[in-house]
N, C-alpha and C positions, 0 to 999 in steps of 0.2 A: 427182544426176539420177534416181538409185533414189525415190529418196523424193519427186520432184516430179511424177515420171511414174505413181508409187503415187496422189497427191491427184488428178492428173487424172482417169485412169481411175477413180474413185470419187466423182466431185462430185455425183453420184447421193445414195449411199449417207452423204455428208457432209453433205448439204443435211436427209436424213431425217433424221439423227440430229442435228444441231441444232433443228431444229423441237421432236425430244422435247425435245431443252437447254431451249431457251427456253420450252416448255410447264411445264415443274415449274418454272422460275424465275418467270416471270410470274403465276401461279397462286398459289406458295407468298407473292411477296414483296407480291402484292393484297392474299389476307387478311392477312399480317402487317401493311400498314402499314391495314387497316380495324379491326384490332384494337390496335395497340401506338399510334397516334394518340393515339387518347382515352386509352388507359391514361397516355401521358407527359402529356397535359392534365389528367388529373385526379389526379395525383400532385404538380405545382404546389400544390396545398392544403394539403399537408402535406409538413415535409420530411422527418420519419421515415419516412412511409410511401413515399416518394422513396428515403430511401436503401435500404430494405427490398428496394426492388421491383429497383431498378438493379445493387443487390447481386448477387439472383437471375438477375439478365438476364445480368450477368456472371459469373458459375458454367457458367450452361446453353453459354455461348461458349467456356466453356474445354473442355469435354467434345473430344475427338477427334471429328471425321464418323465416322472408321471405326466406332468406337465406338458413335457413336452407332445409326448407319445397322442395327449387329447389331442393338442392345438393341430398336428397333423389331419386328425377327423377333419374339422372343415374346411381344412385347407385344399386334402385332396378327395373330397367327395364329390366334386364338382366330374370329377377325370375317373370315377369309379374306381377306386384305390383307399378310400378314409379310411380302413383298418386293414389288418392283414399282413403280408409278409413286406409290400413297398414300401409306408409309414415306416413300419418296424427297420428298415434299411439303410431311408434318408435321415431318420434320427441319429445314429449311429453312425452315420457317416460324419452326422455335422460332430456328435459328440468326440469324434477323433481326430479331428484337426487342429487342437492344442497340442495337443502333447508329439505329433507328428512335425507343422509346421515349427512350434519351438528348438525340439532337438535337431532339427536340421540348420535352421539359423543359427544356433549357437556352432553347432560342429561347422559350419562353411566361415562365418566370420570368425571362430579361432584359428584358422589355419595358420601355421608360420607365413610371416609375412617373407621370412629368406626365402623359404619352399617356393611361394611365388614365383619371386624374385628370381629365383635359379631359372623355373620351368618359362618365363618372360624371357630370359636370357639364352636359353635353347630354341627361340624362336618358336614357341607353341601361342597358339592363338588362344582367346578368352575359353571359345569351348573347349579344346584340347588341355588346358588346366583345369579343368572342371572334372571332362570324364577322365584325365588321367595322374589327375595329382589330390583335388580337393574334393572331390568323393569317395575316392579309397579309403582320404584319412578321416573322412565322416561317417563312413560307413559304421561303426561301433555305435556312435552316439545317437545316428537316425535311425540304430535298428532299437536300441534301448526305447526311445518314442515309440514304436511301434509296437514293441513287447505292453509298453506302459499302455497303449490304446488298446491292446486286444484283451488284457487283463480286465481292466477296468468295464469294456463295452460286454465281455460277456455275464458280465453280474448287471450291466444296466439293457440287454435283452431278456434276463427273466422278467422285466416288466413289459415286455412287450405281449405276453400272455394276456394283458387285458384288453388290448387290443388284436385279439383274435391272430396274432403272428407265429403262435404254437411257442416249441419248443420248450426247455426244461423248467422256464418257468411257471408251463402248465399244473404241473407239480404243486407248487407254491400257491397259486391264484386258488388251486380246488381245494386245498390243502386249510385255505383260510376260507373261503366260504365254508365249506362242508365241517372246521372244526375239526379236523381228522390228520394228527400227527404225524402220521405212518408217512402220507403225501408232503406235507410240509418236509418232512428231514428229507425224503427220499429228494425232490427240488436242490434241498439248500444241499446238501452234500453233494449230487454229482453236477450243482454249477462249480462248487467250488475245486472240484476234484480237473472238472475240465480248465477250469483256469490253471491250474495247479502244470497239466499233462502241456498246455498251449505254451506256457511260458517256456519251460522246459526245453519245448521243438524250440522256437524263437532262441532259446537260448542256442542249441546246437546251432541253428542256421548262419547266427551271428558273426561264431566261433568258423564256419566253414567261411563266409563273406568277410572275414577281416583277415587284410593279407597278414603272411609271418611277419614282415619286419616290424608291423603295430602291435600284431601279436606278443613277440619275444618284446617288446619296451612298454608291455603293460604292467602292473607290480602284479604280484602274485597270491 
């Protein structure tokens, strides 16, 4: 009852600090998927430079947040930014470029090779079977990557609270210094509530972005 009568009296203060949440997540996971898009489309051309790139993507996702979230301090204290909401953004950004660039390379290089072959044979040029054959049929599998980066990245922004970047995992960070449960649950519930609500949108958007004919030939 401690702890429910804590969230009421603060739906104020829970509402601001998911805004920040969602502010560095939406921000960070835009540019990542306006830049790790075309990076997984243009790694299809080569598979060396595929594995090169995916290799690195996976490195950078093994680093710790904590970790991470410091090593930005003296990276960008030089530019007046070492903590705060920038740090908090460019980590996040980099932390989403696995699972963004992956699911895109895999959905562009499985395409039918006849699909192609058809759309080559209709006289459509490289980028005309891009935008109009082999991004349609990728569209499912590059939004599932993005669903998978925005899930993930909003549990690794409640660590951005220690570096002074707000949001819900302000919660959590006072929650553990101060010893005071009420803040700890009130944190860990409504990060996970907002992952929960994010996936959900992501899911409907996906379902609106995938045309019928991939729709109706998905199982059920």
């Amino acid at each position: 009852m401690e702890i429910l009568r804590f969230m009421v009296e603060n739906l104020g203060l829970i509402g601001e600090r998911a805004v920040e949440h969602i502010s560095i997540v939406f921000v960070a996971v835009t540019i990542a998927v306006v830049t790790a898009v075309p990076i997984g489309i243009a790694i299809t051309l080569s598979k060396s430079a595929a594995d090169v790139v995916l290799y690195f993507a996976s490195m950078m996702i093994t680093v710790p947040s904590i970790a991470l979230f410091g090593l930005m301090i003296p990276l960008l204290s030089p530019i007046g930014h070492g903590i705060g909401y920038v740090p908090a953004v460019i980590a996040v950004i980099l932390y989403s470029q696995l699972p963004i660039i992956r699911n895109t390379y895999t959905a562009i290089a499985n395409v039918d090779p006849a699909l192609r072959e058809a759309a080559r044979g209709m006289g459509m040029s490289t980028f005309q079977r891009l935008r109009q054959v082999e991004i349609p049929l990728a569209v499912p599998v590059i939004m599932a990557g993005i669903r998978t980066a925005v899930v993930m990245n909003i549990a690794v922004t409640a660590i951005a609270a220690y570096i002074g970047a707000g949001g819900l995992g302000t919660f959590i960070s006072r929650g553990i210094s101060q010893s005071d449960p009420r803040q700890l649950v009130t944190g860990a519930v409504a990060v996970s509530l907002l992952a929960i609500a994010a996936d959900l949108f992501l899911a409907l958007v996906q379902r609106l972005l995938t045309s019928r004919g991939i729709a109706s030939e998905a199982p059920a």
